[in-house]
C-alpha positions in Angstrom: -9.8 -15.4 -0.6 -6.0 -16.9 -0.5 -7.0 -18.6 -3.5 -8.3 -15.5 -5.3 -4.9 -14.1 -4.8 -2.9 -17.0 -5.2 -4.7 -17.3 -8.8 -4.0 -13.5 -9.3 -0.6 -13.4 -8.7 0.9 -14.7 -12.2 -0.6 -11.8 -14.2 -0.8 -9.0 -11.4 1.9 -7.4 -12.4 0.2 -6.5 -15.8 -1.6 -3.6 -14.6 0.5 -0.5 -15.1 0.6 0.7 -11.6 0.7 -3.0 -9.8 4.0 -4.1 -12.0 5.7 -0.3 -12.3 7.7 -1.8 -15.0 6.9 1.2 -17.3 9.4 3.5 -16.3 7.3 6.8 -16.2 4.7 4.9 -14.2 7.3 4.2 -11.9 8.4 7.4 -11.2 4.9 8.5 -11.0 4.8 6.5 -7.9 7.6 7.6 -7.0 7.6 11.1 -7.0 4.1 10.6 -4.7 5.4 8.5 -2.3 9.2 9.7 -1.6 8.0 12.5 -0.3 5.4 11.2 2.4 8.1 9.4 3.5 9.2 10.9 7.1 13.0 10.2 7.0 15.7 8.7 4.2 15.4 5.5 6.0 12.1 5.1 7.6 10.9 2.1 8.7 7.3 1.0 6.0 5.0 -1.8 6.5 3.1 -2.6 3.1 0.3 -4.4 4.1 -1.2 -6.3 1.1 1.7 -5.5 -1.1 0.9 -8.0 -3.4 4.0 -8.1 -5.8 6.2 -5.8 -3.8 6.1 -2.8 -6.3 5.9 -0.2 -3.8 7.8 -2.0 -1.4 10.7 -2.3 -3.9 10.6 0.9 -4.9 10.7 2.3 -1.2 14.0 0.0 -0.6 15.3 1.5 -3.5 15.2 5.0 -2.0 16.7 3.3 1.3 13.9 3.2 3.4 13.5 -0.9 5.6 10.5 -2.1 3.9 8.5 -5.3 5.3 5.5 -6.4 3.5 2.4 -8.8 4.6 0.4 -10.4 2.2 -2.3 -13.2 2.1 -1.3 -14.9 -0.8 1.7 -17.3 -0.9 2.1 -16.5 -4.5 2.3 -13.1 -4.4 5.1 -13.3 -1.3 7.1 -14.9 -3.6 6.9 -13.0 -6.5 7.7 -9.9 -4.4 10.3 -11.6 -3.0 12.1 -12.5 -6.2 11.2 -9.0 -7.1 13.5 -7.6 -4.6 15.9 -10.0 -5.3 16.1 -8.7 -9.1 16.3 -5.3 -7.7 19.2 -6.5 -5.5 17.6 -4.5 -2.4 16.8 -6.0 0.8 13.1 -6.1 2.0 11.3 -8.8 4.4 8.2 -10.4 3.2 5.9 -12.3 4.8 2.4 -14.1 4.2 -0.2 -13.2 6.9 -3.7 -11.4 7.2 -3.0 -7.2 6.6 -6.2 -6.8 8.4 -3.9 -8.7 11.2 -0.2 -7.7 10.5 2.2 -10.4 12.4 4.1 -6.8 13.6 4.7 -5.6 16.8 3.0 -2.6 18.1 5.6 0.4 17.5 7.4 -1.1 15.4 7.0 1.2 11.7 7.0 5.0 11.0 4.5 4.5 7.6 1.9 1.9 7.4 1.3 1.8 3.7 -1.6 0.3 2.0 -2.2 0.5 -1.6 -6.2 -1.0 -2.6 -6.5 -3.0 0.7 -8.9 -1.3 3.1 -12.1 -1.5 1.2 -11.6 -5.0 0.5 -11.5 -6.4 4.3 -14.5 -8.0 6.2 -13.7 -5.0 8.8 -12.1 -1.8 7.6 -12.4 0.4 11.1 -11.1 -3.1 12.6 -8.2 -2.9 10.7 -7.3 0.4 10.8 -7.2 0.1 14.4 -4.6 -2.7 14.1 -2.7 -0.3 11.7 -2.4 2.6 14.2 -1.3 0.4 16.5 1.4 -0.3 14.6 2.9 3.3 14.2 5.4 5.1 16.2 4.2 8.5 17.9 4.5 10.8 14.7 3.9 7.9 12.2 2.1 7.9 9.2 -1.2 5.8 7.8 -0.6 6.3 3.8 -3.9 5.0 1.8 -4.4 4.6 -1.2 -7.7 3.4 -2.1 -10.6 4.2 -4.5 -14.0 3.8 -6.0 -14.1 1.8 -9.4 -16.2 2.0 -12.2 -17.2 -1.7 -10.9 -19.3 -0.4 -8.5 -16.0 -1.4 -6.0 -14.5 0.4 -3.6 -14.8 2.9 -1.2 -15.5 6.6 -2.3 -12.5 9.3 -0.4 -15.2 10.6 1.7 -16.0 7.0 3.3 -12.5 6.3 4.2 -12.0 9.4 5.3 -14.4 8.7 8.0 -13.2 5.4 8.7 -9.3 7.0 9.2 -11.1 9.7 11.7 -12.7 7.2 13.5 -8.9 5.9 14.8 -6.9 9.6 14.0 -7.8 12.9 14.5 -6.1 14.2 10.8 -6.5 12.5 7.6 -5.9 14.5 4.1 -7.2 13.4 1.0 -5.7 14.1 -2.3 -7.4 12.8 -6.0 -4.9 10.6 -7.7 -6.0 11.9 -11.2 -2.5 12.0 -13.3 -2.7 9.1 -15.9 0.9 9.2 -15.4 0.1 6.7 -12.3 -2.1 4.3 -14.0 -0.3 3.8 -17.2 -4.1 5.2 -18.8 -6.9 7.9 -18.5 -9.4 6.8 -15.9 -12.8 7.7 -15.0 -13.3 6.3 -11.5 -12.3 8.1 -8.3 -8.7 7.5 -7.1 -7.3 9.2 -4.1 -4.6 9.0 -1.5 -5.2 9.5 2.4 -2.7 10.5 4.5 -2.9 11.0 8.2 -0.1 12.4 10.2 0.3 12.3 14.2 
């Protein structure tokens, strides 16, 4: 799987809403995430945050970002991403199924089209919660793709209830955020303690 990503890592950033580097894409993001955001300077953890993208743009807005991901590759690209950004976040290569955090430690666990690609999603999201402060905040944003891959809203839904009582989807349908129309089923979960 490392190698998968490692391999993936050169051309990631070509997708519209893995490089943000169209600058209404960007603020798409933006103006989704900001606001989920519990404080001006929370503390995130994006766990498979590939390139950094949403990391970066969540040290931008002055939140303390640290970011986990499997590949070498795409640690480093996120890290000179940050670097060209001049803004400080910590990345580090480890398993987000596993995060190499302490429990406590973050007010949003963040997760952008990681969950349904793990061996053991409830696994994981147990590992995640663990991770938030009381009050914190599980943001997901996952989906089903016209590739058959994927999980739909209403099975991660169940998997978020199975480790929080509250978990609220909404449909991610603005084209604005994917730099294109699409015709699969995007969503973001939220769950809120």
């Amino acid at each position: 799987m490392t190698t998968f990503w490692d391999e993936q890592a050169a051309t990631f950033d070509d997708e519209p809403d893995h490089g943000l580097r169209d600058a209404e894409v960007r603020a798409a993001w933006a103006q989704l995430l900001l606001p989920l955001m519990p404080s001006s300077s929370a503390e995130v953890v994006d766990l498979g945050c590939g390139t950094g993208s949403l990391a970066v743009l969540l040290a931008a807005a002055g939140h303390r970002v640290r970011g986990v991901d499997l590949s070498a590759r795409m640690v480093a690209a996120a890290t000179a991403k940050a670097r060209a950004a001049d803004v400080v976040a910590e990345f580090v290569q480890g398993d987000a199924a596993e995060p190499p955090y302490p429990p406590g430690s973050a007010d949003v666990v963040l997760a952008r089209h990681v969950l349904w690609a793990l061996p053991d999603p409830a696994a994981a999201l147990e590992a995640w919660v663990r991770l938030l402060r009381p009050g914190g905040r599980l943001v997901l944003v996952e989906g089903r793709w016209s590739t058959g891959s994927g999980l739909t809203a209403v099975e991660a839904e169940a998997l978020v209830r199975s480790v929080r009582q509250e978990a609220t989807v909404t449909r991610l349908t603005d084209p604005a955020l994917w730099g294109r129309e699409i015709d699969d089923e995007r969503y973001l979960l939220l769950s809120v303690r």
